[in-house]
ZAVEX-370067 format. One record per residue: residue in three letters; x, y, z of N, C-alpha, C in turn. Coordinates in steps of 0.2 Angstrom, whole numbers, padded with zeros to 4 digits, always signed. Example, Ala and Ser with C-alpha at 12.3 -4.5 7.8 and 13.67 -1.06 7.14 Angstrom:
<sites>
ALA+0066-0028+0039+0062-0022+0039+0066-0016+0039;SER+0064-0011+0035+0068-0005+0036+0064+0000+0039;
</sites>
This chain:
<sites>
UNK+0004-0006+0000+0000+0000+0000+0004+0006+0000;UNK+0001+0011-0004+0007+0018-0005+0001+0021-0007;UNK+0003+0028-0007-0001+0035-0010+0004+0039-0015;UNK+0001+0042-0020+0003+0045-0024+0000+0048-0027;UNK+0001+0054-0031-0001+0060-0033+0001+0059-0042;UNK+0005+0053-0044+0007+0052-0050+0001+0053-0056;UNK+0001+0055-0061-0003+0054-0065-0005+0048-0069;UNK+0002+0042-0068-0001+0037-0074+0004+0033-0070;UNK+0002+0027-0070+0003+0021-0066+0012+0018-0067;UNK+0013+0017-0073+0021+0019-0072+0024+0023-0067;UNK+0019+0030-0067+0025+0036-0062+0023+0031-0057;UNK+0017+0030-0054+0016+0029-0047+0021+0022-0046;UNK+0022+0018-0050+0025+0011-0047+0034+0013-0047;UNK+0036+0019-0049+0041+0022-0050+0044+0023-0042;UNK+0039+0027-0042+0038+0030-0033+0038+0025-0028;UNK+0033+0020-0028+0034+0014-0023+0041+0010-0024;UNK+0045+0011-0031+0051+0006-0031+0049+0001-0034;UNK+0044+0000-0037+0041-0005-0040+0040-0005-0048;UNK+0046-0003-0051+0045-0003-0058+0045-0007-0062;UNK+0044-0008-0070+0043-0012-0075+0049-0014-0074;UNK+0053-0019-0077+0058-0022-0079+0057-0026-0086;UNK+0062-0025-0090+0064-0029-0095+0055-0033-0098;UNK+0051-0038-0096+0044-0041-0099+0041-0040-0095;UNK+0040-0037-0089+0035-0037-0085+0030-0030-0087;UNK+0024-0032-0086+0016-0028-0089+0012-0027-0080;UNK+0010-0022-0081+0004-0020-0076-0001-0020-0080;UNK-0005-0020-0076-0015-0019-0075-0017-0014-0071;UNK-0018-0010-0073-0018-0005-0080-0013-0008-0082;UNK-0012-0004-0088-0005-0004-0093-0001+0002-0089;UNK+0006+0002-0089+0009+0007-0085+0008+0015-0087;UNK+0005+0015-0096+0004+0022-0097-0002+0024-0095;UNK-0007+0022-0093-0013+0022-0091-0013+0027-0084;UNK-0018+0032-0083-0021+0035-0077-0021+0029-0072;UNK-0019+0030-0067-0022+0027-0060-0030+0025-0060;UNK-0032+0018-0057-0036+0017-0058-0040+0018-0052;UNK-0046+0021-0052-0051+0021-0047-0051+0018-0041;UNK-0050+0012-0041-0051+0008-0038-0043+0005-0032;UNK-0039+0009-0035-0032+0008-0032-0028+0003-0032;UNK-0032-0002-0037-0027-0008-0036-0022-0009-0044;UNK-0015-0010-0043-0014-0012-0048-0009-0018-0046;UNK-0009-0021-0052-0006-0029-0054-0001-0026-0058;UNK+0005-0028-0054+0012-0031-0057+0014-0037-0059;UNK+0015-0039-0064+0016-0046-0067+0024-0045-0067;UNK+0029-0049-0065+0032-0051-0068+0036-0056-0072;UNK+0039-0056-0079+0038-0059-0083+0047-0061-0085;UNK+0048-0066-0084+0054-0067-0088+0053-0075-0093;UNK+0059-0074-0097+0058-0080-0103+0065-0084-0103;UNK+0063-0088-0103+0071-0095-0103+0073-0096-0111;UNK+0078-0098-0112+0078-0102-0120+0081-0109-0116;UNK+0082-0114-0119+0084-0120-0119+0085-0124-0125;UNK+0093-0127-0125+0094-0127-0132+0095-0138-0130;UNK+0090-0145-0134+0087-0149-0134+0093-0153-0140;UNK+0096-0158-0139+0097-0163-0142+0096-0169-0143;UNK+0093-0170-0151+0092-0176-0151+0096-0180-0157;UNK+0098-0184-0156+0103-0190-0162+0099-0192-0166;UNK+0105-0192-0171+0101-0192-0180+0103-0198-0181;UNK+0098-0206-0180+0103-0211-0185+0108-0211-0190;UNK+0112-0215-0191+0115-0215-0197+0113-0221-0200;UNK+0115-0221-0208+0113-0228-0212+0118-0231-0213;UNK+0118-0239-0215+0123-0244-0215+0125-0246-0223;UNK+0129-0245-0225+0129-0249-0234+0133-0255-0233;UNK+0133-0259-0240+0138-0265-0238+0143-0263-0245;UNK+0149-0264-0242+0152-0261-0248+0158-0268-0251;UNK+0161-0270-0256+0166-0273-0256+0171-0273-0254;UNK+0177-0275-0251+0182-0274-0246+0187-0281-0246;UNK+0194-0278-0249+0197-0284-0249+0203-0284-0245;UNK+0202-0280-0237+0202-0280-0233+0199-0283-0228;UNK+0192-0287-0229+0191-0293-0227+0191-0300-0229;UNK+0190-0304-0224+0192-0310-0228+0185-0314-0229;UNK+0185-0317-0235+0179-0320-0240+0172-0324-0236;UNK+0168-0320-0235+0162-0325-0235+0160-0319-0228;UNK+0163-0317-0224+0164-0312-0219+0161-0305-0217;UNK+0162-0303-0213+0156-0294-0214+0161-0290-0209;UNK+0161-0284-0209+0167-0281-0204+0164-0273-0205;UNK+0166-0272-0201+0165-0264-0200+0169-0262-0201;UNK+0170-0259-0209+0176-0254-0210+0178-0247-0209;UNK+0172-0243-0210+0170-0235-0207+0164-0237-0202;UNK+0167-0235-0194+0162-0233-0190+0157-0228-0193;UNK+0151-0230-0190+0145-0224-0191+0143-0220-0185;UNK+0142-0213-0187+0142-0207-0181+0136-0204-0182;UNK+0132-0204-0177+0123-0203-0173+0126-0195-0175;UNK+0120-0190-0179+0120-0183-0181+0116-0182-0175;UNK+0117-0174-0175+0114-0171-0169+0110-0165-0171;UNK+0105-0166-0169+0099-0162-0172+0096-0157-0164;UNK+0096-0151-0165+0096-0146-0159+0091-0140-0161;UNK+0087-0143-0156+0081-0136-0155+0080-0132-0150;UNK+0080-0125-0152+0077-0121-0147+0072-0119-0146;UNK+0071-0119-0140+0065-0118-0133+0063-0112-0130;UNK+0060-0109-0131+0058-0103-0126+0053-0106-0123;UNK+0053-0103-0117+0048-0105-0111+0046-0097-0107;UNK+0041-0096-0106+0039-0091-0105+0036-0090-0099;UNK+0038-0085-0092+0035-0087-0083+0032-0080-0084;UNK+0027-0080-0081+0025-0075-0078+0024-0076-0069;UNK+0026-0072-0065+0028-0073-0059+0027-0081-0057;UNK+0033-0082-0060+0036-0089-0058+0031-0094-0061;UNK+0027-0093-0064+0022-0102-0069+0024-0098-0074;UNK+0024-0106-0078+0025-0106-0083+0016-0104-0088;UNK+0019-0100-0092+0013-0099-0096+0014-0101-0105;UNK+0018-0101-0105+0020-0102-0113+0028-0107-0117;UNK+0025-0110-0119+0035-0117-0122+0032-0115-0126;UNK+0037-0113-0133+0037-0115-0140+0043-0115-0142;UNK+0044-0120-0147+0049-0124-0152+0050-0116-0156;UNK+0055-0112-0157+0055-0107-0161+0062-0110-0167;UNK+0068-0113-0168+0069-0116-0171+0073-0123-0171;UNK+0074-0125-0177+0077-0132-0175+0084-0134-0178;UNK+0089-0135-0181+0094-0136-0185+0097-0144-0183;UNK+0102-0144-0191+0106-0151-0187+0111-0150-0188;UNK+0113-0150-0181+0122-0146-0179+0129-0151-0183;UNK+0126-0158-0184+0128-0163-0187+0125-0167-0190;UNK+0129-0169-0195+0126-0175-0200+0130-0180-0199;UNK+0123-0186-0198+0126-0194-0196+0130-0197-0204;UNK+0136-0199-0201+0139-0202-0206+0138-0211-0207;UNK+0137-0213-0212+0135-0219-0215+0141-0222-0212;UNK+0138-0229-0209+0143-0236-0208+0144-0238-0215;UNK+0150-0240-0215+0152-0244-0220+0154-0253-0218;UNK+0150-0256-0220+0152-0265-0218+0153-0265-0223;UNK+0161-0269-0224+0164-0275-0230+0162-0278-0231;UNK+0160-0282-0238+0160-0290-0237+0168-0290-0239;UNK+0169-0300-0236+0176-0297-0238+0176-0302-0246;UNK+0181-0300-0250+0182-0304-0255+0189-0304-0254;UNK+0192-0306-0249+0201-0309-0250+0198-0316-0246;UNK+0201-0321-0252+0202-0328-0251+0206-0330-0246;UNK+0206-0333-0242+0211-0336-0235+0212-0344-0237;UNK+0216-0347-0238+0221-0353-0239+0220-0356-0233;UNK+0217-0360-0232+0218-0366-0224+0221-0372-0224;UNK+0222-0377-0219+0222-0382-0221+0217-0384-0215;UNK+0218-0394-0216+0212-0398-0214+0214-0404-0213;UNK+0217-0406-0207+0217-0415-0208+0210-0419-0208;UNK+0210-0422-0212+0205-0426-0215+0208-0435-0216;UNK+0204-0440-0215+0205-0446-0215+0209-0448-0223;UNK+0206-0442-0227+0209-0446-0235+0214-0442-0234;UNK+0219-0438-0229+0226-0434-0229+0220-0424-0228;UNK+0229-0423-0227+0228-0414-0225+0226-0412-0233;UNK+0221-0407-0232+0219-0403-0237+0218-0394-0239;UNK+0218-0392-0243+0220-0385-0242+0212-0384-0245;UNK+0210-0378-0241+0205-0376-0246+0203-0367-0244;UNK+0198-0364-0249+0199-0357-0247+0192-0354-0246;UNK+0187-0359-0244+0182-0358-0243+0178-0361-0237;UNK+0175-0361-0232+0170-0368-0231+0162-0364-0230;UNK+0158-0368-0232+0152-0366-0232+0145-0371-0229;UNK+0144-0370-0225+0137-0373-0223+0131-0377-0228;UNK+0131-0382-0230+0125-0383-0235+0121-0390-0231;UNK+0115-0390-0236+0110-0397-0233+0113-0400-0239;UNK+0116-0407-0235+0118-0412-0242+0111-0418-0242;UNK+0112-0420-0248+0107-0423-0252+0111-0429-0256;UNK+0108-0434-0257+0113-0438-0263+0106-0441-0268;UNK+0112-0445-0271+0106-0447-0278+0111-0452-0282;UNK+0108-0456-0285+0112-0462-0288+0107-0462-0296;UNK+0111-0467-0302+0108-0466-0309+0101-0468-0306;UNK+0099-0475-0304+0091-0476-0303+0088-0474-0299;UNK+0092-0469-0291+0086-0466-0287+0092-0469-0279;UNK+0096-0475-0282+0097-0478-0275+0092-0484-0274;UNK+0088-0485-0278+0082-0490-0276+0078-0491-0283;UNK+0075-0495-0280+0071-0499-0288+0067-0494-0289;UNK+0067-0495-0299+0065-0489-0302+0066-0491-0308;UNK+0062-0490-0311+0061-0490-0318+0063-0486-0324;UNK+0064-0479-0321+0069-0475-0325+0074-0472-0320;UNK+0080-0473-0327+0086-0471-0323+0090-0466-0328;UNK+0093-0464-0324+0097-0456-0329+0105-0456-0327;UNK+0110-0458-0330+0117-0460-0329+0122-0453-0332;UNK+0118-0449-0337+0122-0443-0337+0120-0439-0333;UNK+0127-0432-0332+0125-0425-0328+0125-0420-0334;UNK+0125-0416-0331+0124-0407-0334+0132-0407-0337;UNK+0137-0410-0335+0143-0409-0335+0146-0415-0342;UNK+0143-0421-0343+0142-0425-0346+0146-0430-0345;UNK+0149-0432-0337+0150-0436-0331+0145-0439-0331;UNK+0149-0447-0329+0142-0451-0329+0141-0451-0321;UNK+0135-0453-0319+0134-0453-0310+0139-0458-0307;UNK+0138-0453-0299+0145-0461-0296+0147-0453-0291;UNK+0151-0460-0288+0156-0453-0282+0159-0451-0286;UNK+0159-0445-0282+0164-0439-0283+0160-0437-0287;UNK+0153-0436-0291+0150-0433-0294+0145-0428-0289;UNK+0146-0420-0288+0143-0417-0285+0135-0414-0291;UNK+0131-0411-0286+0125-0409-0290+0124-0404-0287;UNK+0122-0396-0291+0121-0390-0285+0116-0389-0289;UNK+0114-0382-0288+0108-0377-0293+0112-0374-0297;UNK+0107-0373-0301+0110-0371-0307+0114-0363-0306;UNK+0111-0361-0302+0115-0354-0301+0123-0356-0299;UNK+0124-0359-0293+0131-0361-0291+0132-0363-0297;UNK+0129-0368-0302+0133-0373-0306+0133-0369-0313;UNK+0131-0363-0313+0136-0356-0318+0139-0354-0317;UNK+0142-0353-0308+0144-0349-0306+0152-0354-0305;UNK+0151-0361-0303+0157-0364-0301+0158-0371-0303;UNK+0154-0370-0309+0155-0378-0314+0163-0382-0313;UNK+0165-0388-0313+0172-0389-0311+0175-0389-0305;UNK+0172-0384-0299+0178-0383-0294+0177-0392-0290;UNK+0180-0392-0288+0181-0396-0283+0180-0395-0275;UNK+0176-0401-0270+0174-0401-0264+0176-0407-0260;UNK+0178-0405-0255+0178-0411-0250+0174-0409-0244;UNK+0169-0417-0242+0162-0416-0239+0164-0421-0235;UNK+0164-0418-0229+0166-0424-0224+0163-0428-0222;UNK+0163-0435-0222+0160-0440-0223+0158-0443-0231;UNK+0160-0441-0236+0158-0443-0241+0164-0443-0244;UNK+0170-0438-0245+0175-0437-0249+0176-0431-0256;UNK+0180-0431-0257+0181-0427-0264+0176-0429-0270;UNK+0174-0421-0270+0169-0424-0278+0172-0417-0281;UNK+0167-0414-0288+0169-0410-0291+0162-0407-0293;UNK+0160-0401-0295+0150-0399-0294+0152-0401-0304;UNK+0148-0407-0304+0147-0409-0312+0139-0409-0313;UNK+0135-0407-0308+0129-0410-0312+0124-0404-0308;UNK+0120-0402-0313+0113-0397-0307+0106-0401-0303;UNK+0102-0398-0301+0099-0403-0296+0096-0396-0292;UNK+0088-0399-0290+0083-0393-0289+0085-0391-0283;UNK+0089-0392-0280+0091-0387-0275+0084-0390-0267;UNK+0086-0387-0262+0081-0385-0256+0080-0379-0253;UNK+0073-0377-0253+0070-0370-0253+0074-0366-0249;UNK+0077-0361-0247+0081-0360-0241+0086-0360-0238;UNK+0089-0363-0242+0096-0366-0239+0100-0367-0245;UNK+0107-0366-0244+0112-0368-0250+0112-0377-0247;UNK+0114-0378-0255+0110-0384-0255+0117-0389-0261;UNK+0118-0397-0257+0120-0398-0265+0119-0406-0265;UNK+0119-0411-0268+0118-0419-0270+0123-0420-0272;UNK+0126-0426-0268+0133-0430-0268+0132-0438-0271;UNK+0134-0438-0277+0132-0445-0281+0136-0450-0279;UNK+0132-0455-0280+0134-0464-0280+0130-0467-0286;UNK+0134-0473-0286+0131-0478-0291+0127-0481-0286;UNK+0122-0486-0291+0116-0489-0285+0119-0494-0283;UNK+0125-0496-0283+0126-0502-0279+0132-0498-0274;UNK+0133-0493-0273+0137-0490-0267+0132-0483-0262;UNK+0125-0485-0266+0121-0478-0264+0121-0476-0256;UNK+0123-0472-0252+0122-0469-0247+0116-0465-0246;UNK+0110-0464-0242+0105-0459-0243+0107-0454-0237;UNK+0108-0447-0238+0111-0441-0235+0105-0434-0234;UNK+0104-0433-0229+0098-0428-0228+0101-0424-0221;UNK+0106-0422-0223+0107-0420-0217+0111-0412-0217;UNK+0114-0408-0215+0119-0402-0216+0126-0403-0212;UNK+0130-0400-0217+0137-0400-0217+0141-0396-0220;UNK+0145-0394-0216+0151-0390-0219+0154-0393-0223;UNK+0155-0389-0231+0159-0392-0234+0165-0387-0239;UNK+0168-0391-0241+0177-0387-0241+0179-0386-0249;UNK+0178-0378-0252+0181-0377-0260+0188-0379-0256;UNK+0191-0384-0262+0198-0384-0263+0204-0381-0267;UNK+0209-0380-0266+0213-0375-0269+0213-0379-0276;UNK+0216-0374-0279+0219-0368-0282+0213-0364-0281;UNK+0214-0358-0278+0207-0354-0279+0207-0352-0287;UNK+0201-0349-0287+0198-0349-0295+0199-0341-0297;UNK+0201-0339-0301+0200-0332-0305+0194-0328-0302;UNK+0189-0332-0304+0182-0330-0303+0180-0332-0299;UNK+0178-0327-0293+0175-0329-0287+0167-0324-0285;UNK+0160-0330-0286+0156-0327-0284+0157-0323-0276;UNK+0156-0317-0275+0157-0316-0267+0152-0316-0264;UNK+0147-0316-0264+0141-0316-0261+0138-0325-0266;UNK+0136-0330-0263+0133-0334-0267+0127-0336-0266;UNK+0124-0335-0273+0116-0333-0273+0112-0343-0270;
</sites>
């Protein structure tokens, strides 16, 4: 409570030591006459910014890299999270909040892309094996399958050539025709069965790299199982990297 003789509400809150500062408004307005009634409302007002960060994924490519070694995946460029920063004004009127807005937003950084290798350098190992040590520069998971000229069993039609024009029998391999354009010729060793060579194609199994390891019907083995099996050296000129 004060008294004054001021004309306009400004002068009178002048006098009490109660002035505007910086966002703060009265009721009246401070250029207004004094009101009748003597009351006036001082607001005061101040406003915050606040500056918000939020990470910007990055994306992954798969690149070639003969820095990795074959069949393999590696991380050759880390990938770095961008930084996306927005500013906040927040607005108090004697200490509550009355107003947030988002007033701008920017990205202070861009997320840099991972790079993963596949690898296409061939690795040379070896393998003691029952038929002696073997080199090879591959091994690969597949479901083996076998097949003989009549089936392995009585049958009435029998088919004794391949794709290759190999007649059936060990050491005759059977893949899908994709592998078997891509790696007609090479040579495999399949443990428990021994060296064959992929001469023949064969409808594959949905899902899974797939291949049929031949016998004659009088040495027929039936095979439904999966196993690692081993490309033999020399490696080859042309190497599918990825194998469809």
């Amino acid at each position: 409570d004060t008294q004054s003789a001021a004309l306009t509400v400004g002068e009178a809150l002048a006098e009490a030591n109660l002035s505007l500062q910086g966002l703060d408004y009265s009721t009246p307005a401070e250029d207004a006459p004094l009101p009748a009634d003597g009351q006036i409302r001082v607001v005061r007002v101040r406003e915050e910014t606040t500056l918000t960060q939020k990470p910007l994924p990055f994306e992954s490519k798969y690149i070639q890299s003969d820095q990795v070694e074959l069949d393999k995946t590696e991380v050759v460029t880390p990938g770095e999270f961008g930084v996306e920063v927005t500013l906040t004004r927040t607005r108090y009127e004697d200490d509550q909040e009355t107003t947030r807005s988002e007033e701008v937003t920017w990205v202070a950084k861009l997320p840099q892309t991972q790079e993963i290798g596949r690898g296409t350098q061939p690795v040379v190992r070896s393998l003691d094996t029952p038929e002696g040590t073997i080199e090879y520069w591959r091994a690969v998971t597949v479901y083996v399958t076998s097949y003989a000229p009549c089936g392995g069993y009585t049958t009435t039609t029998c088919y004794y050539g391949t794709s290759s024009g190999l007649p059936v029998g060990h050491g005759v391999i059977g893949v899908t025709r994709a592998w078997y354009n891509l790696m007609a010729g090479q040579r495999l060793y399949v443990p428990g069965y021994g060296t064959g060579v992929i001469a023949d194609i064969g409808g594959g199994v949905a899902g899974k790299y797939w291949i049929d390891v031949g016998y004659t019907d009088d040495n027929y083995i039936p095979w439904y199982h999966t196993v690692t099996v081993y490309f033999l050296t020399p490696v080859p000129d042309n190497i599918p990297w990825i194998l469809p």
